[in-house]
C-alpha positions in Angstrom: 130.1 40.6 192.1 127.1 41.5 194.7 127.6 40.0 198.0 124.3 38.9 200.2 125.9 37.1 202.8 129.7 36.0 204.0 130.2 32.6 203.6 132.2 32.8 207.4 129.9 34.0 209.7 127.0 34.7 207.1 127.4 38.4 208.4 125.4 40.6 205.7 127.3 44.0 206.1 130.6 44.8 204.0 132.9 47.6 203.5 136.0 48.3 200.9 139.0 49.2 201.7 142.9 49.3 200.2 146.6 48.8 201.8 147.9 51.3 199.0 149.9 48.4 197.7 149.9 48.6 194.2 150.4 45.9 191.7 152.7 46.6 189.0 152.6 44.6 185.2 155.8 42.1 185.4 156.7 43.8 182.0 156.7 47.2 182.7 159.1 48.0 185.6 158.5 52.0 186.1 154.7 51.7 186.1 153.2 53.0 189.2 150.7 50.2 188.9 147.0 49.9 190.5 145.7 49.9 194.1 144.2 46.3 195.6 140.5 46.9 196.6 139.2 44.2 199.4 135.5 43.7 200.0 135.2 42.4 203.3 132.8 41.4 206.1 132.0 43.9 208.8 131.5 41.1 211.5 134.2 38.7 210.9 136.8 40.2 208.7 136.4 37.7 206.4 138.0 38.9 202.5 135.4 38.3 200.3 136.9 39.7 196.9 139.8 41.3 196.1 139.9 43.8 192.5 142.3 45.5 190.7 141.1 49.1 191.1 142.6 50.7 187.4 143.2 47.0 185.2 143.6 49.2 181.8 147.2 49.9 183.0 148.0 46.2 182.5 
């Protein structure tokens, strides 16, 4: 997904970042799981996408 503009404050610069909260498969209870990447604007804070960063595991 390519961003051009946030749909808050229409800000056009965006960064990625994680909270090293991963997110484990329901079925599979000793997986280590995969990080949460958020896109997100620079000027407002506005979360534009959030991705699984390794969605094989599942």
């Amino acid at each position: 997904m390519e961003v051009n503009k946030c749909p808050k404050c229409n800000g056009v610069e965006f960064a990625e970042g994680t909270d090293f909260m991963s997110v484990k498969p329901v079925d599979k209870k000793f997986s280590m799981g995969s990080n949460k990447i958020y896109t997100f604007c620079l000027s407002c804070g506005e979360v534009i996408s959030i991705r699984i960063e390794s969605p094989a595991i599942f």
